[in-house]
C-alpha positions as CSV (number, residue, x, y, z in Angstrom):
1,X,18.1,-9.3,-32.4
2,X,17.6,-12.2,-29.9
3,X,20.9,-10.8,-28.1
4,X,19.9,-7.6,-27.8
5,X,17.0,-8.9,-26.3
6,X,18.7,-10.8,-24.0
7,X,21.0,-8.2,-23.0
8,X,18.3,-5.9,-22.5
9,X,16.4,-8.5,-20.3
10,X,19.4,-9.1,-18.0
11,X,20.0,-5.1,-17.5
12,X,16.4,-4.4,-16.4
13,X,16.3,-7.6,-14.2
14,X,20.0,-6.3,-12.7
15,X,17.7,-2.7,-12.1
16,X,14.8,-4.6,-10.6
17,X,17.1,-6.7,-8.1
18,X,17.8,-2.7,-7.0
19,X,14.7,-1.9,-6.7
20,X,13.6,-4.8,-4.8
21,X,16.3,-4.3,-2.3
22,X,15.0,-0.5,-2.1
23,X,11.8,-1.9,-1.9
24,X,12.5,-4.5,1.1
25,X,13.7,-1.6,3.1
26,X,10.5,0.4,2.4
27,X,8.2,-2.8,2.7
28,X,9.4,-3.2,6.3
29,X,9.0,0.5,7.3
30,X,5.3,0.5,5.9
31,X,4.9,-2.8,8.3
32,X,6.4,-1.1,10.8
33,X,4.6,1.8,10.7
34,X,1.1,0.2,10.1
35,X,2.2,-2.3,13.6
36,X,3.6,0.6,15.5
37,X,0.3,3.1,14.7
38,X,-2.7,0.2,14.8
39,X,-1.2,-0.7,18.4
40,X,-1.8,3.2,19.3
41,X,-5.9,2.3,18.4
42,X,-5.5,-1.2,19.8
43,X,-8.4,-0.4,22.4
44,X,-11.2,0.6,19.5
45,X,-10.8,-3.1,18.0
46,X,-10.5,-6.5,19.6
47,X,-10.0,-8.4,15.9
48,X,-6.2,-9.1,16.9
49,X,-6.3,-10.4,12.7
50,X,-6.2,-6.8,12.1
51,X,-2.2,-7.0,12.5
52,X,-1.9,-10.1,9.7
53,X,-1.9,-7.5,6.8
54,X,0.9,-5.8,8.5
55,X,3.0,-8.8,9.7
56,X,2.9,-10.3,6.4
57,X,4.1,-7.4,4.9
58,X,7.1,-7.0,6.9
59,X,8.1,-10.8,6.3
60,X,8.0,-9.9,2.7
61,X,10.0,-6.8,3.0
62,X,12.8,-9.0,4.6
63,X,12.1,-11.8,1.8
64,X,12.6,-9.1,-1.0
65,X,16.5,-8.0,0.3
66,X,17.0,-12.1,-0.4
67,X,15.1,-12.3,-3.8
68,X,17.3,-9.3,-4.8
69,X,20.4,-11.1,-3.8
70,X,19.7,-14.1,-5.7
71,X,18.6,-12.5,-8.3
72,X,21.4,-10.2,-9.0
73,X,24.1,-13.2,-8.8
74,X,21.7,-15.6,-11.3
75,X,21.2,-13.1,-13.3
76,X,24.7,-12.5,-14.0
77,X,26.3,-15.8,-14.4
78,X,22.5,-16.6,-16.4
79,X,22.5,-20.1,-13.9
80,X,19.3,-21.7,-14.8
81,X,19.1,-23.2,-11.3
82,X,19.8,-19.5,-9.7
83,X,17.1,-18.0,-12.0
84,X,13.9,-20.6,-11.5
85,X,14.9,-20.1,-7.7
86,X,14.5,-16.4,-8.3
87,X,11.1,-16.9,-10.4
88,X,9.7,-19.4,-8.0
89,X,10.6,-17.1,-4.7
90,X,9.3,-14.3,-6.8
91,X,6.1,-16.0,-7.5
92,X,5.4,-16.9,-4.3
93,X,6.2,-13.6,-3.0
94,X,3.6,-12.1,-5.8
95,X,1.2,-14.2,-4.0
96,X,1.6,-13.4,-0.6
97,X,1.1,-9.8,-1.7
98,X,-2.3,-10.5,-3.6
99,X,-2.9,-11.6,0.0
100,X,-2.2,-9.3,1.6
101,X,-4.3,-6.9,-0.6
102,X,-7.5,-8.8,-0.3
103,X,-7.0,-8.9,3.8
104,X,-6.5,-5.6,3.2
105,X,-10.2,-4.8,1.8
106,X,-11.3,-7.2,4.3
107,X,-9.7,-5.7,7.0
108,X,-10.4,-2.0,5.9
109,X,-14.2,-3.0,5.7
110,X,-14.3,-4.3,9.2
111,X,-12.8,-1.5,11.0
112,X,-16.4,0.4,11.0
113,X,-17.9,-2.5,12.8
114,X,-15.0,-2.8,15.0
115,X,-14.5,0.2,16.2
116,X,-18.2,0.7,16.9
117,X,-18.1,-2.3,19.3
118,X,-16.0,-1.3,21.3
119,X,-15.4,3.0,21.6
120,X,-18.4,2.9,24.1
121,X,-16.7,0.3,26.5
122,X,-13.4,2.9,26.1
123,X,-15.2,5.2,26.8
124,X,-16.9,4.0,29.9
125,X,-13.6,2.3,31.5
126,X,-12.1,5.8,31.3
127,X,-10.9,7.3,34.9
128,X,-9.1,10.2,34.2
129,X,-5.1,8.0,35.5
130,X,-2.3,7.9,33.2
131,X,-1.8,4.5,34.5
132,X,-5.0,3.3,33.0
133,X,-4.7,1.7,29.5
134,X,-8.0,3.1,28.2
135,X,-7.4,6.5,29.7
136,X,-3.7,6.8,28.2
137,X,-5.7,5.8,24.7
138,X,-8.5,8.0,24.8
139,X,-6.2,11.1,26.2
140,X,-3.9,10.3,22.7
141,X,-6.4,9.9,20.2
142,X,-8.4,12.7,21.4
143,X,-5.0,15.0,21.3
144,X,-3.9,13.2,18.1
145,X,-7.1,13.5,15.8
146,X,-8.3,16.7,17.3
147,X,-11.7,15.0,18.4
148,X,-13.6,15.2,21.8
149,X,-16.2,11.9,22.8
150,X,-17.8,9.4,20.4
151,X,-19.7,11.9,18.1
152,X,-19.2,14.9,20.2
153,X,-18.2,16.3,23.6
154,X,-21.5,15.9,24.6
155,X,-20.9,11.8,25.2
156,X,-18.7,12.8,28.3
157,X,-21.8,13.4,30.3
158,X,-23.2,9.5,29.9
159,X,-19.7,8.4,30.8
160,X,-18.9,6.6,34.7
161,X,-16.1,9.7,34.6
162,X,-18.4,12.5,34.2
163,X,-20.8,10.9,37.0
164,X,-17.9,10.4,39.4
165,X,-15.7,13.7,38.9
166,X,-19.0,15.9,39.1
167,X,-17.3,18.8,37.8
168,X,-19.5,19.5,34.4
169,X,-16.2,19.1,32.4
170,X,-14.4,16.7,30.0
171,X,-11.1,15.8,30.1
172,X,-8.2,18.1,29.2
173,X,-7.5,16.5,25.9
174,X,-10.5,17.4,24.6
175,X,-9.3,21.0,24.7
176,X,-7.8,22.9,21.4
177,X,-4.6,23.6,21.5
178,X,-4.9,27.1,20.7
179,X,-7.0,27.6,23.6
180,X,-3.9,27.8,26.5
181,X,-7.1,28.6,28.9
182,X,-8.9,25.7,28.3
183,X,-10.0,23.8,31.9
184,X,-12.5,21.3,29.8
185,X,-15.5,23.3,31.2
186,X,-18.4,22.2,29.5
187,X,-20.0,26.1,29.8
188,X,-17.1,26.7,27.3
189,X,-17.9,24.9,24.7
190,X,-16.5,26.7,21.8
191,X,-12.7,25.6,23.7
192,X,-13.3,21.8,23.1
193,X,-13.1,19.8,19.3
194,X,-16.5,19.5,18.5
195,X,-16.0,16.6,15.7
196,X,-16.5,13.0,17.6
197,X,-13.2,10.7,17.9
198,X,-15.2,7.6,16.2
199,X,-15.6,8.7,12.7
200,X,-11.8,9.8,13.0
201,X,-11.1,6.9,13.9
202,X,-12.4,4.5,11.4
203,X,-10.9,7.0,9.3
204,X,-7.5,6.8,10.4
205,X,-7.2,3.1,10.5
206,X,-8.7,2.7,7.1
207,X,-5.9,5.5,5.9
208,X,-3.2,3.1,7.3
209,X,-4.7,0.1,6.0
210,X,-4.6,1.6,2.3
211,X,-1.4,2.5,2.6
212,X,-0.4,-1.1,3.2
213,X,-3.0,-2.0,0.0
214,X,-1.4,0.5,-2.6
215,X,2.1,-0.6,-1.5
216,X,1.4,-4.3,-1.8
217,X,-0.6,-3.9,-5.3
218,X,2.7,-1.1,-6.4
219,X,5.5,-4.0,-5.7
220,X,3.8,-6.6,-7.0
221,X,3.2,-5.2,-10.1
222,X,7.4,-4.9,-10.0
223,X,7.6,-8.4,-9.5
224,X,6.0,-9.4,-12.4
225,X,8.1,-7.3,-14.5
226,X,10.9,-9.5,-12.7
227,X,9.4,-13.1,-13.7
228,X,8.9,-11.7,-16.9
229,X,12.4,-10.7,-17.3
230,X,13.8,-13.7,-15.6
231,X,11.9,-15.9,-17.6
232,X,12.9,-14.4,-21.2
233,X,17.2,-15.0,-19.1
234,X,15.9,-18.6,-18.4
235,X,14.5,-19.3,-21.9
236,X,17.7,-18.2,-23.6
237,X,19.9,-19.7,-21.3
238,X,17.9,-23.3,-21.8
239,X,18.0,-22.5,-25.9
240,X,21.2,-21.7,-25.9
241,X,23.5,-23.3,-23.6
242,X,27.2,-21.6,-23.6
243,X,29.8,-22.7,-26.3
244,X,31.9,-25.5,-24.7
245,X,35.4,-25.7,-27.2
246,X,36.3,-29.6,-28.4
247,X,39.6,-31.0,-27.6
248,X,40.8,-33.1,-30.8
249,X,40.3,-36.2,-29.5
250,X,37.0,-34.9,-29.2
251,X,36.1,-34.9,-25.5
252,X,34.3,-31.5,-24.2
253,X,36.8,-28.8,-22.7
């Protein structure tokens, strides 16, 4: 019974070493993706902590390919040394992930506050250039989330741009892209996105910061499947060392 047990212990564990490489692979692309699309909305927050949940999850990805490989070959040849290196990395891995969940709900809390800060001063540095930073932000986001000025397109006409280019328009990324017509006329309204870029937005980013959250909370409940596995290898291994044949003058072979 205790074999089987054993046997069954070291097959999962052999299965979870797979998964965790699968799963360093998909760990960095989360990271990757969560870097790549916060530094898009980089200009509606200036808490540069904001990336730390990301970062960190990235380091762990890579991490996980090296748990897996250490894991396989101790799980194998069952080397106690291999296997409480394993449990300890994995441990320590499991806790860097709890982490990263709780900066995650601190993170995804803050984004409201963050975001309201600063949208206005977007906003307001906005000239209209693609070599401006602000205006190359705004023209994406506006494009991306289907949104026209803070809570509407009305916000255009408080705005240094709207005062300057005296036109009674917004810009031309405020315009639907059904409407091939569009100029960003303000006395055609019904061509513009009337939802406000602020509340999509906060939206978004709180979107990406879940997604790092659930994948966190989904590997690290792997992981503890692994220490548990690893522990009932290590256990045996200790009870039960491996036969070692006597010689007859009874020395150990």
């Amino acid at each position: 019974m205790g074999k089987c047990g054993l046997t069954t212990s070291k097959t999962v564990l052999v299965f979870l070493n797979m998964i965790f490489w699968a799963a360093a692979g998909i760990l960095c692309y989360v990271g990757a993706y969560v870097f790549i699309t916060y530094d898009d909305y980089d200009h509606f927050f200036e808490d540069v902590y904001t990336f730390i949940p990301a970062v960190t999850i990235i380091g762990v990805g890579a991490l996980l390919f090296i748990i897996g490989l250490i894991g396989c070959c101790a799980t194998v040849r069952e080397s106690c040394c291999g296997l409480t290196t394993f449990v300890v990395i994995l441990l320590l891995v499991f806790m860097t992930e709890v982490a990263v969940v709780v900066l995650g709900y601190v993170y995804r809390a803050k984004v409201e506050d963050e975001v309201n800060s600063s949208i206005k001063k977007v906003f307001d540095q906005y000239n209209g250039v693609n070599s401006n930073a602000q205006s190359r932000a705004i023209d994406y986001v506006q494009r991306q989330l289907q949104c026209c000025g803070i809570h509407n397109y009305s916000d255009w006409q408080y705005t240094h741009w709207y005062e300057e280019s005296k036109n009674n328009s917004v810009p031309i990324s405020c315009c639907k892209y059904s409407v091939g017509s569009c100029t960003g006329s303000l006395t055609h309204p019904g061509d513009l996105y009337q939802e406000g870029c602020e509340a999509l937005v906060v939206k978004k980013l709180r979107e990406i910061m879940m997604y790092v959250i659930w994948t966190a909370l989904t590997f690290a409940a792997i992981q503890i499947l692994g220490m548990l596995c690893a522990c009932v290898v290590l256990c045996r291994r200790v009870r039960d060392p491996p036969y070692q044949p006597l010689f007859t003058d009874g020395t150990y072979a």
